[in-house]
N, C-alpha and C positions, 0 to 999 in steps of 0.2 A: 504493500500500500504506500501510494506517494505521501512525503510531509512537508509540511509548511516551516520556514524559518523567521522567526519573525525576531527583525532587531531594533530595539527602543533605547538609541545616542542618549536622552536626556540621563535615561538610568545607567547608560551603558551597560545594556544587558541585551541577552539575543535568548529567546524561546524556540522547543520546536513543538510544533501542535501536528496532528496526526489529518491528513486528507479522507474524507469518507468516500467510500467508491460511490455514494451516489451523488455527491455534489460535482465529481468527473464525469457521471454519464449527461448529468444536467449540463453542466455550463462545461467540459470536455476539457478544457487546455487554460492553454494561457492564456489567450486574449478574455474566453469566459470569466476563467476565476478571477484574474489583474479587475473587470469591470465590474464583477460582482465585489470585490472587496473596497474598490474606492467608493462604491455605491456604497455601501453599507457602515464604510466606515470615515466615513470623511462629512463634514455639515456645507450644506449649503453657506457660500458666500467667501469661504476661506482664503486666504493671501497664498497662492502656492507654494510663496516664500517661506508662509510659517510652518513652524517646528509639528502641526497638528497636521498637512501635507502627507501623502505616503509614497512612496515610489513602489512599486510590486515590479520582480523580474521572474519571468515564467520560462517553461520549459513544455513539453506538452506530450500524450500517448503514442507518440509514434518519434521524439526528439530519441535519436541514436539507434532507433533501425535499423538493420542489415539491409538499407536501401537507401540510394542516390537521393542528397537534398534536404536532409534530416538536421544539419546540422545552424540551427537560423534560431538565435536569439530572439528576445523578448523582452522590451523594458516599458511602463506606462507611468503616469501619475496624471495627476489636474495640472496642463499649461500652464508657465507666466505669460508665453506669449498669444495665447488664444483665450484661455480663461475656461479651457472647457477640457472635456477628456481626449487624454491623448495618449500614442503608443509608439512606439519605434521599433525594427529589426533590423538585426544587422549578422554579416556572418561571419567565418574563422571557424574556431574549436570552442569558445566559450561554451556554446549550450549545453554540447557534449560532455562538459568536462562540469555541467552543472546537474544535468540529468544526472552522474555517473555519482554526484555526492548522494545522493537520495531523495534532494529538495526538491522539487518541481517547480515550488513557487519560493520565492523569499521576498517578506517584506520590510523596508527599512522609513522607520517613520522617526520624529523626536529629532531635534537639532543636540548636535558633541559643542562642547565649549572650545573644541580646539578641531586641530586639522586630523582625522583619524582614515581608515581604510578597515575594507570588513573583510574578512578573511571566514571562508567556509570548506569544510572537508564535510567527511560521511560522520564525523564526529558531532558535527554543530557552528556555531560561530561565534567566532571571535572581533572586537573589536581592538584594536591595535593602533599606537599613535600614529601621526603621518608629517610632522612639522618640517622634518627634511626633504617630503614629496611637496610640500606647496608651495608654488611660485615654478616648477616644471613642467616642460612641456608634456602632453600624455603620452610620447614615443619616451623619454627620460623616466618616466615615472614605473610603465609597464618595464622596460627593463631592469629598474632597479628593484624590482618587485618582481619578478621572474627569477634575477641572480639571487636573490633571498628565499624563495621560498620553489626553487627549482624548474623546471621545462616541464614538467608535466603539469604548472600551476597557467593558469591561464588569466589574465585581468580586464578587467574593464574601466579605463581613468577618462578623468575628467582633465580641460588642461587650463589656464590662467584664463579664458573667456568664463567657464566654469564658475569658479571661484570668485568671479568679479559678475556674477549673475546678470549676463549679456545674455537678454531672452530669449536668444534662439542657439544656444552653447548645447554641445552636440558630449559625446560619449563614442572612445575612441578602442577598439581592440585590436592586436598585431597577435598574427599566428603565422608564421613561416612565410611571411611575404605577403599574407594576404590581411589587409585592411579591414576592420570589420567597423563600418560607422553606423550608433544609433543616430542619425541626422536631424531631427526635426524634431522641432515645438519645445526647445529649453530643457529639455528633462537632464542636460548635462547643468543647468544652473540650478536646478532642485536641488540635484547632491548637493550644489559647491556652497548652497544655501545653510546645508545639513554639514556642512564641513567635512564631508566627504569626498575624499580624491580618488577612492578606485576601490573599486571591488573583484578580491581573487579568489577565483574557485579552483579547487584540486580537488578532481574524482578519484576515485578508488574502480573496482574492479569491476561494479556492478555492471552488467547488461540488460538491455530493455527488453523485456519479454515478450517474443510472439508468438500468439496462440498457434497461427496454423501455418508454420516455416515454408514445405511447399506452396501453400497459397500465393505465400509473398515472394518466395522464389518464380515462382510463374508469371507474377504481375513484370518483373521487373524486367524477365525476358521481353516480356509483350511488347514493351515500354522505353526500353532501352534504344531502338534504334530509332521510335518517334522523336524522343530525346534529342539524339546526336543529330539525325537530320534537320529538324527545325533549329537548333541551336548552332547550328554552323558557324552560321555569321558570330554571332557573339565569342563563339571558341575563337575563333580566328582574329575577331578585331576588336569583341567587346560592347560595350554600350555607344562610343562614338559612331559606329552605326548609323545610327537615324539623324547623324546630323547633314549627310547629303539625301535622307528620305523626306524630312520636312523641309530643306531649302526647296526641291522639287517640288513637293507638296503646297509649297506658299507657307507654312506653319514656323516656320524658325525664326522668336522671334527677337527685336533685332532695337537696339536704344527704347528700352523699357518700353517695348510695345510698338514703338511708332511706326515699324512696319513689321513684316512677318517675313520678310525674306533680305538673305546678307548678301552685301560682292562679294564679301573676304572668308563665304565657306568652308572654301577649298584648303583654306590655310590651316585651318584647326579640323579638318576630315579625318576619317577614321584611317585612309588608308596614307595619308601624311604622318601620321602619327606610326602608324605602320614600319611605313618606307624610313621615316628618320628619327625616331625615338626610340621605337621598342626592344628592350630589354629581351625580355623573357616571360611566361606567362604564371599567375599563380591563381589557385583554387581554395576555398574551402575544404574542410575537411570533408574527404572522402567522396567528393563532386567530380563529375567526370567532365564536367562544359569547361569550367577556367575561364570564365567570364572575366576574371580578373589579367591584368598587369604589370606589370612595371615596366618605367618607361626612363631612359637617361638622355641628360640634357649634356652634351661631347663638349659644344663650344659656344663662345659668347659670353653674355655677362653672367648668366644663369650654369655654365659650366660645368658640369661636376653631379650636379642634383639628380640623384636615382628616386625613384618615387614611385609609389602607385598611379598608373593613368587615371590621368582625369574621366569619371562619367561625361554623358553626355550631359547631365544634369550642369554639372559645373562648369563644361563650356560653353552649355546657354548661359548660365545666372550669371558667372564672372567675365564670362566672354561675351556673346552678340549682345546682350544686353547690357551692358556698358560700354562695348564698340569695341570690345581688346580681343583681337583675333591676332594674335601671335604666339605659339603655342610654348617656346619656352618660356615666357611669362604665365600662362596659364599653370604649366605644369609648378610651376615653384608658387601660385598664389594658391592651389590645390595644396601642397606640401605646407606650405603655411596654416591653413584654416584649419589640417588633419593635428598638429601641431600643438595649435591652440586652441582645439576643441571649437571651433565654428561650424556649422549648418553651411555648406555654400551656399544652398540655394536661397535662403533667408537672405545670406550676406551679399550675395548679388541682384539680386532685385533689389534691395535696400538701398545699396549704392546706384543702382542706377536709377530710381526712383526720385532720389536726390541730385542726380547728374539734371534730368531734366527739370525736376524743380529749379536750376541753379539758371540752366539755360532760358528756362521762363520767364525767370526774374523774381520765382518766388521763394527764393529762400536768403533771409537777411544776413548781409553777410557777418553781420557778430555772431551767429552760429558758426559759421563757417574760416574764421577769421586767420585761420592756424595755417589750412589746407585751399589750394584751389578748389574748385568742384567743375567737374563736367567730363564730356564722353572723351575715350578714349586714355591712353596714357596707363600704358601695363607697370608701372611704377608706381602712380599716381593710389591704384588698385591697392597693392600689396601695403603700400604706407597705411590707407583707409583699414582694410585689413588688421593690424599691426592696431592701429587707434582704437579700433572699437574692441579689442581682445581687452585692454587696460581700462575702456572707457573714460579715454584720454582725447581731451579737445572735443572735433567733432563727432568722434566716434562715439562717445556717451548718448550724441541722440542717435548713433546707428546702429547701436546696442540697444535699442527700445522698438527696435523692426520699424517698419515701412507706417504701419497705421497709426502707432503712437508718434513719428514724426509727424503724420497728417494733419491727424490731429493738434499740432502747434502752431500748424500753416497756414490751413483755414480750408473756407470749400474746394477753391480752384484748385489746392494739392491733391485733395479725395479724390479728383476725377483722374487721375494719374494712379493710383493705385493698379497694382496687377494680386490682387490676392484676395480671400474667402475667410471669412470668418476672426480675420485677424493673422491668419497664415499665408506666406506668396506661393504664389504659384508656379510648379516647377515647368519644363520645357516641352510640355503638351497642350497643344493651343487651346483656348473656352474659344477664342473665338471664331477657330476653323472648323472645327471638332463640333459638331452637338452634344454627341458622348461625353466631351470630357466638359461643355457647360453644366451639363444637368447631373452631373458627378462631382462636379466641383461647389454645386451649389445645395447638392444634399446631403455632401459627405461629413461625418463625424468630427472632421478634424478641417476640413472645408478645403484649403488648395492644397491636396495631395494627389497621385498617383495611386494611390496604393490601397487608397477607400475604394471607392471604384477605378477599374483598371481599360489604359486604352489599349487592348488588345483587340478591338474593331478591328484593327489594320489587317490581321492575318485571316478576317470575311473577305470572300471573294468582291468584287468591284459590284457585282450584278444582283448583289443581295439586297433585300428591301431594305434590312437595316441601315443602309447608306441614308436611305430616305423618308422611313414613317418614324415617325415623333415616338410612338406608340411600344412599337420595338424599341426604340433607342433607349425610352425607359425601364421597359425589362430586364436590358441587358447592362443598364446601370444598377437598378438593382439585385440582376444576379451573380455578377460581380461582388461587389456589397459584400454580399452573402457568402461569395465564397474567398476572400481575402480574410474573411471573421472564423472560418472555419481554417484556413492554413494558416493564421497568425495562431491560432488554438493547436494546431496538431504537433510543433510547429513545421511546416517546410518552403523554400528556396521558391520566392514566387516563379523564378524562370521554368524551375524543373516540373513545378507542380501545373503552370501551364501549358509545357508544351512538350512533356513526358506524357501528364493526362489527361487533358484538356483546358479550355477555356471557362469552363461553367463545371460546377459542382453534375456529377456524372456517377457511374455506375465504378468505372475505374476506381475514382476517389474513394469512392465506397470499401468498394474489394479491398481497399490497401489499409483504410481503417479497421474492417473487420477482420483482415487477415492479420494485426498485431495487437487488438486491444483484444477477437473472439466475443464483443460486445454484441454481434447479429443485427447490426443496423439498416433499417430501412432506407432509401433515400430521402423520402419525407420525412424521416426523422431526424437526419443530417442536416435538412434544409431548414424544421424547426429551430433544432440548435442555433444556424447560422442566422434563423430571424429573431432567436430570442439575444443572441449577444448584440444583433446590430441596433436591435430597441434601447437592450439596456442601456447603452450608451446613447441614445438620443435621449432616454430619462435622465441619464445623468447632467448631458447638456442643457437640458428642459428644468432642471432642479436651477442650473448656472443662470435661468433667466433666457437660453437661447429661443426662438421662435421662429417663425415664417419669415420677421424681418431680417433673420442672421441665413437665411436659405437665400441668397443674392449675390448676384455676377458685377465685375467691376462692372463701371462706367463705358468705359474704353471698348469692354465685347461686347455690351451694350446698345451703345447709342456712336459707335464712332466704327464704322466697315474699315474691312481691309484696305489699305489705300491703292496698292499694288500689288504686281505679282499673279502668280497661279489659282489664289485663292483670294482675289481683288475681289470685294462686293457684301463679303462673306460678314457676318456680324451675329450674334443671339440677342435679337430683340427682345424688351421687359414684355410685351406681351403672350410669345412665343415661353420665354420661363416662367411665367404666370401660368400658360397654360397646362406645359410640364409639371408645374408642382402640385397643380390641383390632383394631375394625373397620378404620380406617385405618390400623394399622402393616400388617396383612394387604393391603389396596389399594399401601400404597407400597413393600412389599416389605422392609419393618422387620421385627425381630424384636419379642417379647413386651413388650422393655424400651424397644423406639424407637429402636436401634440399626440402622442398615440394612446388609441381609445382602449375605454377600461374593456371590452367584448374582447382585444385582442390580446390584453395580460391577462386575461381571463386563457386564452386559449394554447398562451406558451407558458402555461402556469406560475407568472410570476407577478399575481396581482398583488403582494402583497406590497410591492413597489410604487402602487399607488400612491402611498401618503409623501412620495417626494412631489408630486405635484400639486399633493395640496397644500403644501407649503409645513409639515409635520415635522418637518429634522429638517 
């Protein structure tokens, strides 16, 4: 039976409480439990900064299976920077090496009066000083805490963005080359709130049990060459990938929105990166894709610097959208943000949100009085960078994201926003995309990827769903549904979609039941997946969110493509007005996005009611 670890800084003390096998078959994994516990144990209104805050990091019934993808972290708490419930995955070895302790879940709540680290084996937890980890980088920190507590220990740190509670400060893991970043929504400035620099786990021998070995032996034949064929591209070049698919496209987009397509593609391409940087390739643990790389920078002023390639994420955010299309600058502003524990994609929309605020005229320059501001300038980047890790000069208002600057501006800045909910939005258009509007505007965490997913792309051209509203909703929320169900299991979004499909399937089934022996129906899978994605809209709904926080910038709005392949193209407020009516009606919401008591009545978790009526 899985246990919980639960550690309370104020008393410095850590518990372990015992998981009942039926609150696993109810809420399944990590994403369930992590939303079922902030639910329950957190009050409406809380500063995410305070010591009453929880961070929950999960692991899930299928984390360390004798199959491909299993090995994909788990971290959640209440946003600073959205205000609402949030989550992150990231991969390496950590999960594995967290499942192997015993713990499934661990939570750490209570703020340490000093700088400390938590340390967990099959034993329990420890909490341990850290005064000589704070103030280093989280590649410094993870090493010094690897030489201490050995190669079989694996870390999770935070790095000086962290620690200086820059609301969108990320959570940093290195396993054999391969990079594992929790990226979004601050949950690295939780810790550094709680004065926590890093948490290490070391497993021991255990093995995840599966009920029915040939089962899963057979799936993974099935599977395996779906796998390797669709994932080609990615084995070979990675996520930079789609950044000659959206220039094509019209979708890449380019000085904080102002248009969707770049000249200087070509220079930050997947296969320039290829041809002139690439290193070598590295994987997660026990993954056959290697999605991942490193990449080195030979000559110039950047010379020297080996690193993990940049996503594609990060040379939209730090690259076309602030106009820095020179990839050994890219590559070292990547290596920086990994460093000092930044979110790129936060930190690149921020800056260039601010680039054109400057160019506007709307940002004064006693803000700005330290720094130039505006597009272009791979230097200019990395200094910004550097600022807001310290919250020094102008970076202190870049450390507060994109909406709390807006916010200081006045309306004319609002309109210039690219983000949902208080989060930006990463390098999938709202405004070329239907999919990713009405994904972005109903998702949990709002401008994410990863609530609803744009895997449209790999429907055929000729598919209705290019074109009825109707479907397009569907398939946002089956998505939804099944990102809440592989953030629960846990596994590898790539593997799990194009090893077993796009949509929650019989496959997916087969692989759950072939390791938990649990006999799961698909309807019962899909309940699961709509009872976690409710919870979390209760939880949101507890934070004050509504209908009015279900809403697309301005920009995809009311302001069409100007150019390009996808000139014309825009999601008009009536066109999302009529989307939302549509999916509160599919999810069982009312008018305002509120979800009706008939339907906690029907995933059995009406007792969650009293968060809307204002009870806790």
């Amino acid at each position: 039976m899985a246990k919980i670890l639960r550690f309370d800084l104020g008393k410095m003390s850590s518990e372990i409480q015992r998981l009942g096998e039926e609150d696993e078959r109810i809420y399944f994994g990590a994403n369930g439990l992590a939303v079922k516990i902030l639910l329950e144990e957190t009050d409406r209104g809380l500063d995410p900064f305070s010591h009453e805050n929880l961070v929950v990091l999960g692991v899930g019934p299928i984390t360390d299976a004798p199959i491909f993808g299993t090995a994909r972290g788990y971290i959640a708490t209440k946003s600073p920077l959205t205000a609402g419930y949030f989550d992150s995955t990231f991969g390496g070895r950590f999960a594995i090496s967290q499942k192997r302790t015993g713990f499934d879940v661990i939570v750490v709540g209570g703020k340490a009066e000093g700088p400390v680290y938590l340390y967990v084996d099959e034993d329990g937890g420890r909490i341990l000083p850290a005064a000589e980890l704070w103030g280093l980088t989280t590649r410094e920190a993870i090493e010094r805490l690897r030489q201490l507590h050995g190669p079989k220990a694996d870390v999770l740190a935070i790095g000086p963005a962290g620690e200086n509670r820059v609301r969108y400060a990320c959570l940093v893991h290195e396993w054999e080359g391969r990079g594992g970043v929790a990226g979004r929504g601050g949950i690295g400035a939780v810790l550094g709130s709680k004065k926590v620099k890093a948490i290490v786990v070391k497993g021991g021998k255990r093995k995840t049990p599966v009920a029915d070995p040939g089962a899963l032996q057979e799936l993974a034949k099935k599977t395996r060459e779906n796998l390797k064929s669709r994932t080609a591209g990615l084995s070979k070049y990675g996520t930079p990938i789609l950044v000659a698919l959206y220039q094509t496209q019209g979708a890449l987009g380019t000085r904080n929105l102002q248009r969707e397509v770049n000249d200087r593609w070509e220079e930050i391409s997947a296969e320039r990166i290829k041809e002139n940087y690439f290193s070598r390739h590295v994987s997660c643990a026990a993954c056959p894709v290697a999605c991942g790389k490193i990449c080195r920078v030979a000559e110039g002023e950047y010379s020297g610097i080996e690193w993990k390639m940049p996503e594609y994420e990060t040379l939209f955010a730090l690259g076309t959208m602030t106009d820095v299309c020179e990839l050994p600058t890219l590559i070292a502003a990547n290596r920086e943000c990994d460093l000092l524990g930044l979110d790129t994609i936060s930190m690149g929309v921020t800056i260039s949100f601010a680039m054109e605020c400057a160019e506007r005229g709307l940002l004064p320059r006693e803000m700005a009085k330290d720094v130039e501001i505006k597009f272009g300038g791979g230097e200019r980047v990395l200094h910004l960078i550097r600022m807001t890790s310290k919250r020094e000069g102008f970076g202190d208002f870049l450390a507060e994201g994109s909406f709390r600057m807006a916010e200081l501006l006045g309306d004319e800045a609002k309109r210039l926003l690219y983000g949902v909910k208080g989060l930006e939005i990463p390098g999938h258009s709202a405004r070329v995309f239907p999919i990713n509007a009405i994904g972005y505007a109903t998702n949990t965490r709002g401008g994410s990827h990863h609530d609803h997913r744009p895997t449209f792309r790999s429907v055929p051209a000729e598919d209705p769903l290019h074109r009825e509203l109707e479907l397009q909703i569907k398939f946002v929320i089956d998505t939804q549904n099944f990102t809440a169900i592989g953030d629960s299991m846990t596994m590898c979004r790539f593997v799990m979609e194009q090893g077993f499909g796009i949509r929650l399937n019989e496959d997916h089934l087969r692989l759950i039941n072939a390791v938990t022996g649990w006999g799961l129906s698909l309807d019962e899978l899909t309940g699961m997946a709509e009872r976690i994605v409710t919870m979390e809209r209760l939880f949101n709904c507890r934070e004050g969110f509504d209908r009015s926080k279900d809403t697309l910038p301005h920009r995809v709005m009311e302001e069409p493509v100007p150019d390009g392949p996808a000139k014309g193209k825009s999601f008009p407020r009536a066109m999302l007005d009529k989307a939302l009516n549509k999916y509160y009606e599919l999810r069982g919401w009312n008018e305002m996005g509120i979800p009706e008591p008939a339907l906690l009545r029907r995933l059995g978790i009406e007792a969650y009611q009293k968060h809307l009526k204002g009870e806790v």
